[in-house]
Structure formats: C-alpha cells, structure tokens
N, C-alpha and C positions, 0 to 999 in steps of 0.2 A: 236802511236800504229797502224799496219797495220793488217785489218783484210779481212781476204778471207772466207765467209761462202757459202758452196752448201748446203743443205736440200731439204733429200727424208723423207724416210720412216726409221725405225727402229724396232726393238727386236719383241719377242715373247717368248711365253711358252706354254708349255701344261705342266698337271700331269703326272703324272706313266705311263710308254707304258702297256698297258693291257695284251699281248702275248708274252711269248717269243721266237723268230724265232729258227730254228735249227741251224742257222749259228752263234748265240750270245758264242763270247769267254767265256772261263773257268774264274771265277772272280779271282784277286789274292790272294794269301794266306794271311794268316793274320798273318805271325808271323812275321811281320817287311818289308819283303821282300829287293829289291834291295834297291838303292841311288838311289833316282828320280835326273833325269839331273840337272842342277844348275839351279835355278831360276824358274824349271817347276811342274805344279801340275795339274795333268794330273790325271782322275778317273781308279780307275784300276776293279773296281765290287764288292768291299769287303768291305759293309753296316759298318759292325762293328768296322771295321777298318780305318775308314775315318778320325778322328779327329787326331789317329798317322798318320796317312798321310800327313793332313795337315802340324802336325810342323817337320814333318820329310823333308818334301821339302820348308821347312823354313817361311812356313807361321802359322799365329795365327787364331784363333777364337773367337766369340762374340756371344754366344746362347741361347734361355732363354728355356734351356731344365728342368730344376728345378723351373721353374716360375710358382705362385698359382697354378691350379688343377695338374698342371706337378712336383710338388715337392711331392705326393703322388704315381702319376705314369709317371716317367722322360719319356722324348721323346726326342729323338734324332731328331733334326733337319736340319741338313746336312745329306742325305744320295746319295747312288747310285743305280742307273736303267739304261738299257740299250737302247738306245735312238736310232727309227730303222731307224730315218733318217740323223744319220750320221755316225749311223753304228760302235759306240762305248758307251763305256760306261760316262755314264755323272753324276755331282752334282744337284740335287735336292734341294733348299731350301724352309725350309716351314715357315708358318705363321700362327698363328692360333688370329684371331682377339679376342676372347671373351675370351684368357687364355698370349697370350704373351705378355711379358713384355721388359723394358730396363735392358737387366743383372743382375736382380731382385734387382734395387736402389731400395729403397722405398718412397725416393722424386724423381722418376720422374715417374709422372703418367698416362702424356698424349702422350705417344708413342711407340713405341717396335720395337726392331732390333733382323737380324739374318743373322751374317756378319763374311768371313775372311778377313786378313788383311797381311802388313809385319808391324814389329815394330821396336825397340829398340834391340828385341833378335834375328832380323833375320841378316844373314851374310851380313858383310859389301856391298858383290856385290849385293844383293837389295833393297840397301838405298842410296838414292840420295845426294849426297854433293854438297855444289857448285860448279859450274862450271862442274859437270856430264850431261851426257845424260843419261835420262833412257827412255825405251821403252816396256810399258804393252803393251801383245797382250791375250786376252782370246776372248770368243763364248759365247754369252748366248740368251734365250729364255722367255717371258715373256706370260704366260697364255695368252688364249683366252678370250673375253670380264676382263681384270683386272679391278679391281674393283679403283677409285682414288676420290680425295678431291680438295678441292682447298687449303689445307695443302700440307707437302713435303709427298715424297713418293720415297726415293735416291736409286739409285741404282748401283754406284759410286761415289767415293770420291778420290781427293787426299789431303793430307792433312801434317802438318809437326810435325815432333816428338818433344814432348817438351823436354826443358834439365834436366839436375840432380837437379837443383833448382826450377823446375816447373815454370820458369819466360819467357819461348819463347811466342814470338807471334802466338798460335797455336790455339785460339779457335775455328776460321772460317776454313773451307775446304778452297784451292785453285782452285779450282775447284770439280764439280757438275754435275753427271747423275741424272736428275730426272722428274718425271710423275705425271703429276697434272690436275685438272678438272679447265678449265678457267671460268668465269663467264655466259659466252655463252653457258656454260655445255660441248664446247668441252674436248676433253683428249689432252694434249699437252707432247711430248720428251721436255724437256729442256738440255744442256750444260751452265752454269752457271759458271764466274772467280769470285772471291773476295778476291780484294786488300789486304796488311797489313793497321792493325788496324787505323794507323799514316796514311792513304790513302783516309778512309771514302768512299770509293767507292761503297758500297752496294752492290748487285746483278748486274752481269753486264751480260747480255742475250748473247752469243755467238752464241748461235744456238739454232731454235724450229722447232719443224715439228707436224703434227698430230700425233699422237699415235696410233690412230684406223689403220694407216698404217702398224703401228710396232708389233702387237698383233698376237701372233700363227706362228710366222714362227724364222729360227735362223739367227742371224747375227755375223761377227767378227767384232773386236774391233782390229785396231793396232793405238796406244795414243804414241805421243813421249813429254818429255818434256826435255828441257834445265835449269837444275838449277840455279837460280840467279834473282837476282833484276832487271836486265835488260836480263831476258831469254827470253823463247819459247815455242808456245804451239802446237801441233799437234794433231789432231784426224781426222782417216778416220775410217766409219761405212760401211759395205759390207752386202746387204742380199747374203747370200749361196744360196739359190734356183737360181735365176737367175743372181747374181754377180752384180746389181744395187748397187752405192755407193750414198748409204743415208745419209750419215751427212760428211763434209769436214771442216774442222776448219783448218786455218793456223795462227799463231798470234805472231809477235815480237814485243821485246822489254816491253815484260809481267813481273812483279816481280812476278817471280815464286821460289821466296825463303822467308821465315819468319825469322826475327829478331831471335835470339839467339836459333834456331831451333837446334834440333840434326840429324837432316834429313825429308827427304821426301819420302815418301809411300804412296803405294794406296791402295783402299778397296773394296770390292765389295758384294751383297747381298740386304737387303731388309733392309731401316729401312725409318720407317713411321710415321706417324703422325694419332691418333685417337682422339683429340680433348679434349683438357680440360675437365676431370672427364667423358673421356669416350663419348662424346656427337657427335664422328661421327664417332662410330661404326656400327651403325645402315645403312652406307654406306658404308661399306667396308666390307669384306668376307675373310675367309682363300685363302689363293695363295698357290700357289710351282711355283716357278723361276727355272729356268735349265741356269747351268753355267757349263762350259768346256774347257779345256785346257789354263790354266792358265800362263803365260809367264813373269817373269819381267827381263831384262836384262840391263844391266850397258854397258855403250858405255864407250870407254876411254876418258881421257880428252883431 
C-alpha cells in the first residue's frame, strides 16, 4: 500500500445566517420543480420541500424528526437558509442532543444520527460496481466551537450495499470522516480505512489534523474512489476562503470493495456517539452542520 498524506486544516459551520441580504434569490417552488442534473443535489431555498428534493435527485434520508419529544411535535431536520458567504442557498443539518435519537430503534440507545445517503433505490450511475470510478464532490461547514468526545462523531462515510440475502460484508464503513476529542482534550479531523472483515485490519488512520483549524469557516470535498479489492482512494479537502488544500490522501492497491456487496455509496451528515445510557451528553450540545452542493458522479470503466 502506497500512501501520500498532506494535512492542514478542515470544515466549519455556523447556524442560521440572521439577515436576509436583498440580493438572496427567490427559493424554489415547491411543486416538484425541474430534474436536478444527474447525480447533483444542490439547495434551491424551499425548507418544505427538501426531503422531495432529496429522493428526487436520487438521494435518501435518515432523520429522527419523530424521535421522543419530536414525535409530539415533529421537526424537520434537514432544512435550507441562505448562506451569505457563498452566496447560495445551503442544507442545514440539525441535532438536538437531549431529544435525537438513531431512526427511533429502540435498542439503540447510545447515539443518534441525521444523514443523506445514495442506496439500493438510487440510479445505477450513483452506485459504485467493481471496477467503477466514482467521484463525490460536495462543501460543508462545521459550527464554531463543536462540541466532540473521544467517541465517534462521523461526518462521512462510505460504505457497501448489502445484497438481497443480507449476507455482504457491510458492517464496517470503508472509509471515515470523523471528529473526536483525543485524550490531551485536543479536537482531532480524522480520515479513517477499514479493511474487510476476513482483513482484521481495524481502524487504519490515513489522515488527522486539528479540528480547531477546521471550525467556522467552508471547505470542498472532491473524494475519488476505484472500486475493487485491489482499488484506490483519493481525497483532496480545499478551504474556500483562501484555497489552502487541507487534507491530501492518495492510496493504492486499497480493497475498496466488500465481499458479496451490491455496491458502494456515500453518506453524509452527523451521526454521533452520546455514550451508554446517555453519559456524555452532558458534553455535547445541539449543532447545525451546513452542507452544499452535493455531487456523485460514475467515471466509465
């Protein structure tokens, strides 16, 4: 395995922009509107309308808008605001520590997510086969001061579809965006591989940088992978304000495909870790995450 890491800096967020400028476009209608381009999902300003957006530009969702006090009064947790520094409108995802849950299972108690995804139902040109290239490019922003653990706290994944038997080697993500508080109390970016099962490979670190770098400002993402047992892995991280390229991963001869997999897709959003029965909430905080312009694209073979 040949590996190439550079590490800078990475992501940011902030909440809700508080004014709206005069220059902020008209949101789009909500009666369906156009066909979003192949593979893009891009915000267009129309809050209510978001979750059709989603599978209309062939992605899914995971949100725990019906989760304890929210099954009384549901809250929509993907929405759109207009975001005045890049001058479009953007996805907001929220979290609320002391109400969200995991997809309201009720054996699992010590974490909660709030994530899109591609799946099984999205068109073949966003699901990776062997021997594909595929290429996520999306933007997102991570709050000021985020709140982390030395639990996960993911904020990408890629991961493989299991089959019509539920028998793939799918448990483990392929790789891992994630932010976590190291014993020193720093905040650390992680980039994270793990092998198939039959590998035993564990967490394999590809990339760390501080965190407190990556907090409050936006960055793009453009991630290439090569599907296969003997594939390939790419990530370049860009801050937007001043074009410094923060994380570089280059990596061959990666098994970047799962045993009787029915493909590969990525994820993105927030899912976190609050500690068995609740026991490190008391460190952690509501967030909103801002994501934007979302991109999977299928290279030929």
């Amino acid at each position: 395995m040949k590996r190439l890491i550079f590490m800078g800096f990475l992501l940011l967020g902030s909440a809700c922009s508080a004014g709206v400028p005069e220059d902020e476009p008209a949101p789009g209608a909500p009666d369906g509107g156009s066909e979003p381009a192949a593979g893009m999902l891009v915000a267009d300003g129309d809050t209510p309308g978001t979750y059709a957006l989603i599978r209309r530009s062939g992605y899914n969702y995971e949100t725990p808008d019906i989760s304890n006090a929210h099954a009384r009064e549901p809250f929509q947790h993907i929405r759109q605001s207009y975001d005045e520094e890049l001058g479009a409108y953007v996805f907001d995802f929220y979290i609320h520590i002391d109400i969200d849950d995991d997809r309201g299972l009720p054996n699992i108690t010590d974490r909660q997510r709030n994530e899109i995804k591609t799946d099984a139902k999205s068109p073949a040109s966003m699901v990776g086969q062997q021997g594909d290239e595929m290429i996520f490019r999306w933007k997102f922003r991570l709050p000021e001061e985020m709140k982390t653990t030395e639990k996960f706290c993911h904020l990408h994944q890629i991961k493989g579809i299991d089959n019509a038997e539920g028998t793939a080697d799918v448990g483990n993500p392929l790789i891992t965006f994630t932010a976590r508080t190291l014993s020193n109390g720093k905040q650390q970016f992680q980039v994270i591989f793990v092998g198939p099962s039959s590998a035993s490979t564990g967490n394999v670190y590809l990339a760390r940088a501080d965190l407190a770098e990556f907090l409050g400002r936006w960055v793009e993402v453009e991630e290439r992978v090569v599907c296969g047992m003997q594939g390939s892995y790419r990530v370049s991280v860009k801050r937007l304000d001043d074009g410094r390229e923060l994380v570089s991963v280059s990596e061959t001869g990666l098994a970047m495909w799962r045993e009787g997999a029915a493909g590969i897709r990525p994820k993105w959003g927030i899912y976190r870790s609050f500690g068995a029965g609740g026991s490190l909430k008391a460190r952690l905080r509501d967030e909103v995450l801002r994501f934007a312009d979302f991109s999977v694209e299928k290279v030929s073979k």
